[in-house]
Backbone as JSON Lines, residues from 0, in Angstrom:
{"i":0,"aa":"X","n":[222.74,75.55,24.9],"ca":[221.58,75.98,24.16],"c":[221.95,76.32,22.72]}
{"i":1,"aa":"X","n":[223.28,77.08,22.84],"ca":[223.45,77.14,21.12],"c":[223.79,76.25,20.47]}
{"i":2,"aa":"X","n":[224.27,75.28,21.08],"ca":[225.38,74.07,20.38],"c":[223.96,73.2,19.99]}
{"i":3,"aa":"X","n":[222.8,73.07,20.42],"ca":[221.53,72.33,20.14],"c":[220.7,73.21,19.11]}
{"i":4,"aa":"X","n":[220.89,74.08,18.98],"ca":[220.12,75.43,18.19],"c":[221.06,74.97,16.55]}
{"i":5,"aa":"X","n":[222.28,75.35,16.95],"ca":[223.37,75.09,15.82],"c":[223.29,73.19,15.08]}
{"i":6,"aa":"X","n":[222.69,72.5,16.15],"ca":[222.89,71.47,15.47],"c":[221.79,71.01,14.91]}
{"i":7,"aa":"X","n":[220.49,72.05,15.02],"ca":[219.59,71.7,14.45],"c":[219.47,72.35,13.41]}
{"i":8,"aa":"X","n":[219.97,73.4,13.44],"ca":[219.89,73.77,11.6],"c":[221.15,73.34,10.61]}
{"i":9,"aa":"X","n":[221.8,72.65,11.19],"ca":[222.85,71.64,10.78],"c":[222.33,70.55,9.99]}
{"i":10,"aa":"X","n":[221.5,69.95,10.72],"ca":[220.73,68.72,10.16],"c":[219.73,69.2,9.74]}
{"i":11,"aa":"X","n":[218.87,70.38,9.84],"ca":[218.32,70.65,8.95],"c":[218.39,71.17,7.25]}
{"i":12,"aa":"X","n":[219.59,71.65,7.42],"ca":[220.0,72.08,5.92],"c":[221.0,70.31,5.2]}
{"i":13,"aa":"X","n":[221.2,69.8,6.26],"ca":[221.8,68.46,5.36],"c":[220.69,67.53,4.95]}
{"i":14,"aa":"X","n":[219.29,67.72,5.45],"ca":[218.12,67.0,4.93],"c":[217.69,67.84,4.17]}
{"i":15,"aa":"X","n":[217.58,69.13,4.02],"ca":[217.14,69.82,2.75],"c":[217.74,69.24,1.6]}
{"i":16,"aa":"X","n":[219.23,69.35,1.49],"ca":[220.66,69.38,0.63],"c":[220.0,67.82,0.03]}
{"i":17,"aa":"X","n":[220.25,67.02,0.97],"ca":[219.73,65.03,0.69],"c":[218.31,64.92,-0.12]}
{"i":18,"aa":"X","n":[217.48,66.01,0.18],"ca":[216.24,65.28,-0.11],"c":[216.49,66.19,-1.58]}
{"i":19,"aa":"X","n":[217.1,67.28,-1.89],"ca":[217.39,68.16,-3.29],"c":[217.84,66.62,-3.73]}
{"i":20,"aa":"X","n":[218.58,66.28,-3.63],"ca":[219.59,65.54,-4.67],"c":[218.72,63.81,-4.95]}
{"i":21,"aa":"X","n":[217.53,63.57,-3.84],"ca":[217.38,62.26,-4.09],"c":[216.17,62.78,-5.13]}
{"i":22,"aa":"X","n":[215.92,63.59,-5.49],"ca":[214.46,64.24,-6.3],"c":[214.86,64.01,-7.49]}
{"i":23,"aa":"X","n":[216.02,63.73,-7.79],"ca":[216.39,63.78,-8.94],"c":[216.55,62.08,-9.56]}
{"i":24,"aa":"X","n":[216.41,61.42,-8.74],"ca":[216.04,59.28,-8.99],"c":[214.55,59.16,-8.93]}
{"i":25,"aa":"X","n":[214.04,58.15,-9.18],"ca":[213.47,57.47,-9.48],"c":[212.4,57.45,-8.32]}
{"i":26,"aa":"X","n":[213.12,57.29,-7.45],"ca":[212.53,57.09,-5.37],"c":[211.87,58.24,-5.33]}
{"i":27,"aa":"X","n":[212.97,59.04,-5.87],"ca":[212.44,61.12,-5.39],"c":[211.25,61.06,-5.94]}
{"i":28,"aa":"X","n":[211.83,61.16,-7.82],"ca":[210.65,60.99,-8.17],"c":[208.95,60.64,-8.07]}
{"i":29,"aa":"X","n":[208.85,59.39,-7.64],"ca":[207.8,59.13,-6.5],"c":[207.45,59.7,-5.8]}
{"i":30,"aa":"X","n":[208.32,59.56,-4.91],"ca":[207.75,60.55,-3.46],"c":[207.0,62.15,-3.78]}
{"i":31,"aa":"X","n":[208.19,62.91,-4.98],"ca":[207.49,63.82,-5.33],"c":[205.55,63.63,-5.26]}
{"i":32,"aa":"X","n":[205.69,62.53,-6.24],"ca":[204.43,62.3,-6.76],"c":[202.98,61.94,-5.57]}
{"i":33,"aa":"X","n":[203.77,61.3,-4.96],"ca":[202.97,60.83,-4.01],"c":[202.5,62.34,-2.99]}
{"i":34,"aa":"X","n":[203.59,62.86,-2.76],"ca":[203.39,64.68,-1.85],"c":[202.52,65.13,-2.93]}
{"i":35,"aa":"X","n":[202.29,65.5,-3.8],"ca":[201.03,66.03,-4.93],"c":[199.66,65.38,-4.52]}
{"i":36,"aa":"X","n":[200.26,64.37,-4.89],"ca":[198.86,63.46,-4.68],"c":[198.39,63.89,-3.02]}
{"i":37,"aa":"X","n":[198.59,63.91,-2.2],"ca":[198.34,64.38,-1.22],"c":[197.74,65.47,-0.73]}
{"i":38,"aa":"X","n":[198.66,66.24,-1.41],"ca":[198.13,67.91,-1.59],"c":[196.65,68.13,-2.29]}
{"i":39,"aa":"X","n":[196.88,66.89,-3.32],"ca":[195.22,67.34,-4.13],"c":[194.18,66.54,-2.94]}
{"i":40,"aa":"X","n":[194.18,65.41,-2.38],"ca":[193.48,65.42,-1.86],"c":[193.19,66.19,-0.54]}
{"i":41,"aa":"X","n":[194.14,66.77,-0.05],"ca":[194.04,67.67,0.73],"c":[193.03,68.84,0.46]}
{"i":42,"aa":"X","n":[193.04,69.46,-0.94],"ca":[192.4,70.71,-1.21],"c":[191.13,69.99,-1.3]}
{"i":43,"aa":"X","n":[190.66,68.72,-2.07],"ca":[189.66,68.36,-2.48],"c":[188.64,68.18,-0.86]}
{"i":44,"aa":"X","n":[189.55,67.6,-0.16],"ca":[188.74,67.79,1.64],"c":[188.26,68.77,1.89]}
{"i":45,"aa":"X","n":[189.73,69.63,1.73],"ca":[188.98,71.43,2.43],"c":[187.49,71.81,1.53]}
{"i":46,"aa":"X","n":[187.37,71.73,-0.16],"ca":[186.57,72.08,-0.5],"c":[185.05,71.2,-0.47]}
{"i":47,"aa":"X","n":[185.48,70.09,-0.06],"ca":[183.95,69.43,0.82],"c":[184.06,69.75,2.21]}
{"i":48,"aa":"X","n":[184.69,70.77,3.28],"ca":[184.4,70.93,4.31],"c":[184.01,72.65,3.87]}
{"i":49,"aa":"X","n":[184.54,73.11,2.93],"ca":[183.18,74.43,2.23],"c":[182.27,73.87,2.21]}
{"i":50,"aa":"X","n":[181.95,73.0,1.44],"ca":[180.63,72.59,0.69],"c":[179.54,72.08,1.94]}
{"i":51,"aa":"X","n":[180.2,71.53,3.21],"ca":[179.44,71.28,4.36],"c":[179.11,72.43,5.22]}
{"i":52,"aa":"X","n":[180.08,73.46,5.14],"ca":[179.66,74.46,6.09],"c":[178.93,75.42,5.61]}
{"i":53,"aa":"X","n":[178.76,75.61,3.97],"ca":[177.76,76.23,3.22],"c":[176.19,75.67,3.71]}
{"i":54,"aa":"X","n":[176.45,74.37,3.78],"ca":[175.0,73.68,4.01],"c":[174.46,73.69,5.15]}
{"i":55,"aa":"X","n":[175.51,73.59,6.12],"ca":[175.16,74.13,7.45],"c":[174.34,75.23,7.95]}
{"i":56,"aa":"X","n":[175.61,76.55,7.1],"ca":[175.12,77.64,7.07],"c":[173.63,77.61,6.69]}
{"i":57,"aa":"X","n":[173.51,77.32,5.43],"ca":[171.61,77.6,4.91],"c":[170.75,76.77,5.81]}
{"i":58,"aa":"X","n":[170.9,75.45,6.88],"ca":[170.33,74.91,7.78],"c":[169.87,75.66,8.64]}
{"i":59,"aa":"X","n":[170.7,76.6,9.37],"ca":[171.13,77.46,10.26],"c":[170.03,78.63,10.19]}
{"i":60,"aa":"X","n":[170.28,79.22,8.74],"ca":[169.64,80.12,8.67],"c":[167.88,79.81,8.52]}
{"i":61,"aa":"X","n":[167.57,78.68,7.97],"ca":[166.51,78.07,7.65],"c":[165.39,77.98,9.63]}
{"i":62,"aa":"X","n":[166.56,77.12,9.88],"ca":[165.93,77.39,11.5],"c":[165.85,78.52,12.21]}
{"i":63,"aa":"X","n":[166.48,79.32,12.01],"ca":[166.29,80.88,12.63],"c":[165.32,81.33,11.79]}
{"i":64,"aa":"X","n":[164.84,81.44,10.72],"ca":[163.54,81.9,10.46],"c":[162.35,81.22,11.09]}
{"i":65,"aa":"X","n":[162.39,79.87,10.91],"ca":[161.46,79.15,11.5],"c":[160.94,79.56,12.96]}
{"i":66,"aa":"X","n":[161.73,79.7,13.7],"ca":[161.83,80.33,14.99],"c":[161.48,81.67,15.36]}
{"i":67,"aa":"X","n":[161.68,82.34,14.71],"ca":[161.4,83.67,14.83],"c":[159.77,83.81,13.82]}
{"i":68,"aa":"X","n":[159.65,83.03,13.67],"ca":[158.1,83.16,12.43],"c":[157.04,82.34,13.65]}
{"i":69,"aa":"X","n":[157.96,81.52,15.0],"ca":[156.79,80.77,15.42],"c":[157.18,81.07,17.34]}
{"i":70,"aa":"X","n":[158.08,82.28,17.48],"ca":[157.76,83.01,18.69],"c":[156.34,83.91,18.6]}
{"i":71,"aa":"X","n":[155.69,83.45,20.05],"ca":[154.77,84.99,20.14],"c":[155.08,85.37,21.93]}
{"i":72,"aa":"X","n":[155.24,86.39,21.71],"ca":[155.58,86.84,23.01],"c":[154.78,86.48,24.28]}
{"i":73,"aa":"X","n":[154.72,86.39,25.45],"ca":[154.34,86.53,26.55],"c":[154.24,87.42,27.12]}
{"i":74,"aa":"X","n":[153.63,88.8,27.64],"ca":[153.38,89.4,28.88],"c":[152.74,88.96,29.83]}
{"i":75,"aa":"X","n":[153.5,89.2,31.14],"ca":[153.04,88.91,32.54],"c":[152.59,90.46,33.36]}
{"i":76,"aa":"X","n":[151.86,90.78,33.78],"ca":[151.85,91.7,35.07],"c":[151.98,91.64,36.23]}
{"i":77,"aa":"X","n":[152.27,90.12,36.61],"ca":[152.52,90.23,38.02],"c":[153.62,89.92,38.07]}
{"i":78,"aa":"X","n":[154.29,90.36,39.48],"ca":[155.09,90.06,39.48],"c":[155.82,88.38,40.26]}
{"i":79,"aa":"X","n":[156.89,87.51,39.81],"ca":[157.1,86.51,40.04],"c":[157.76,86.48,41.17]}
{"i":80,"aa":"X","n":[157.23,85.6,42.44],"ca":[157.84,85.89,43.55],"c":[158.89,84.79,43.44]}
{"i":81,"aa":"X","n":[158.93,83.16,42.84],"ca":[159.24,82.24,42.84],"c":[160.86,82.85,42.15]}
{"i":82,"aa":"X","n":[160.57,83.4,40.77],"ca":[161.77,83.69,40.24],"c":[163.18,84.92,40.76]}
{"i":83,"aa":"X","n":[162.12,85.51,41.85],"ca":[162.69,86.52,42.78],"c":[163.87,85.59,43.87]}
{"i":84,"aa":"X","n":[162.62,84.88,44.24],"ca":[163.76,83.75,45.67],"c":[164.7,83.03,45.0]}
{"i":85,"aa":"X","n":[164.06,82.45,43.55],"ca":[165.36,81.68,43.04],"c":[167.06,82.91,42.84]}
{"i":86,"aa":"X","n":[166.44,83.76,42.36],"ca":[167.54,85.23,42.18],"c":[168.12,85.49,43.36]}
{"i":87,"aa":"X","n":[167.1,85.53,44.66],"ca":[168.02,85.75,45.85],"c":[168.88,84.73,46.71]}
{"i":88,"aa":"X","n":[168.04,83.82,46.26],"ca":[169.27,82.82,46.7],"c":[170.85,82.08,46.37]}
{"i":89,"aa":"X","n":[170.39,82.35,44.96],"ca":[171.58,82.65,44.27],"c":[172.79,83.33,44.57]}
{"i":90,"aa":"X","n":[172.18,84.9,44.85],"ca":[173.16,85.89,45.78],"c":[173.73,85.89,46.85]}
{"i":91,"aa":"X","n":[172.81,85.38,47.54],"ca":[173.3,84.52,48.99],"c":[174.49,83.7,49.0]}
{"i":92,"aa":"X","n":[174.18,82.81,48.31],"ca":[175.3,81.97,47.84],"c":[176.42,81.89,47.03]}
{"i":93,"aa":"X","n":[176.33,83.44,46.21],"ca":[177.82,83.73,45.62],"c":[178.22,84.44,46.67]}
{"i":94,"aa":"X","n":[177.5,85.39,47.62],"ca":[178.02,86.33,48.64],"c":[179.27,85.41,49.74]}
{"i":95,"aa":"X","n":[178.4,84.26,50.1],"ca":[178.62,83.35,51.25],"c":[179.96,82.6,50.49]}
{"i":96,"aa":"X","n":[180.38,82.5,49.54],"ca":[181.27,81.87,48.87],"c":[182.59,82.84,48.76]}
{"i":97,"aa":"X","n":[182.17,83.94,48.09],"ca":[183.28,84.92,48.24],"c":[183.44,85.28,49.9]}
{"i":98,"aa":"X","n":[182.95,85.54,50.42],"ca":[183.09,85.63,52.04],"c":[184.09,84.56,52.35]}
{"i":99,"aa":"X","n":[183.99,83.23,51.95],"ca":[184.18,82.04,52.48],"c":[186.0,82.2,52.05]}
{"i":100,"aa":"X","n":[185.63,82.0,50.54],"ca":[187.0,82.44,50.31],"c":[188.25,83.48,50.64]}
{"i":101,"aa":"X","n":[187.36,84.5,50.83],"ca":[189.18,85.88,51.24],"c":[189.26,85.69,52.77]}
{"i":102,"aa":"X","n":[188.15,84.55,53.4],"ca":[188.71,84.45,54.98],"c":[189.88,83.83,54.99]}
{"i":103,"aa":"X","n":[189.54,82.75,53.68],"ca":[190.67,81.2,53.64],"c":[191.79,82.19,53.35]}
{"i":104,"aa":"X","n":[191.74,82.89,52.35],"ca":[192.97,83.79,51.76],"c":[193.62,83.95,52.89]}
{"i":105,"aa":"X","n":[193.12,85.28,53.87],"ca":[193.59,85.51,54.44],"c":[194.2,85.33,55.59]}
{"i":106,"aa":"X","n":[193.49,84.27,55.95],"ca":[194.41,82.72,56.95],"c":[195.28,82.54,56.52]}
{"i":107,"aa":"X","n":[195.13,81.82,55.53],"ca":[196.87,81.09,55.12],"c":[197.63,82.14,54.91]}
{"i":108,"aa":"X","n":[197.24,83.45,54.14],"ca":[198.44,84.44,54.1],"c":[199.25,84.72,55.41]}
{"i":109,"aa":"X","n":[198.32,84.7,56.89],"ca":[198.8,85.28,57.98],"c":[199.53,84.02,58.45]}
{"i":110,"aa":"X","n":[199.16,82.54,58.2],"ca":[200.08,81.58,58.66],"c":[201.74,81.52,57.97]}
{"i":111,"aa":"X","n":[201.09,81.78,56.33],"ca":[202.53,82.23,56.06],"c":[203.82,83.32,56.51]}
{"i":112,"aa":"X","n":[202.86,84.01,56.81],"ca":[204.13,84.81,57.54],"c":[204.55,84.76,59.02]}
{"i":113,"aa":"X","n":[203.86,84.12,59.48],"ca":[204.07,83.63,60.98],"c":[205.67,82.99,60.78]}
C-alpha cells in the first residue's frame, strides 16, 4: 500500500517538474493557451447557466402567483366515506406487510441458528 501511495506521488511530482519545463517551448506555450481558452469558455457557460436559472426562477415565480390568484377553496360538510375506505385500506395493507415481514425475519433468523 505504501510502495503504490509512494509511487504515485513520484509520478506525480515528475509530471508536475515535465509539464514546468515544457511551458517554457512553443508546445507549452500552446497548450497554455488552449487551458485559458477553456477556462473562458468554461466561465462564459456557468454565466449562461445564471442567466437560465434567473429565468427560470422569474417563470417559477410568475406561476406561483398565477396559481395562488386562481385557487378558491372548497368546503365540504360531509363527511367522505369513499376517502375513509381508501385510508383504511391502505392501513390494512401496510399492517399486513409489516406483519408479513418480521414473521419472514424471524424464520430465517431461527433457521439460522438451528
Amino acid at each position: 500500500m505504501f510502495r503504490t501511495y509512494l509511487a504515485v506521488v513520484i509520478a506525480a511530482l515528475a509530471f508536475g517538474v515535465g509539464t514546468a519545463a515544457a511551458a517554457e517551448t512553443a508546445q507549452g506555450l500552446k497548450a497554455d493557451g488552449m487551458r485559458l481558452q477553456a477556462m473562458a469558455q468554461r466561465y462564459q457557460w456557468l454565466q449562461g447557466v445564471k442567466a437560465d436559472g434567473m429565468r427560470y426562477q422569474a417563470m417559477a415565480n410568475y406561476y406561483a402567483a398565477q396559481k395562488a390568484a386562481a385557487v378558491t377553496p372548497v368546503r365540504s360538510s360531509s363527511f367522505d366515506w369513499q376517502d375513509a375506505g381508501i385510508g383504511a385500506g391502505v392501513a390494512v395493507a401496510a399492517l399486513l406487510s409489516l406483519t408479513l415481514i418480521v414473521g419472514f425475519a424471524r424464520r430465517h433468523r431461527n433457521e439460522l441458528a438451528v
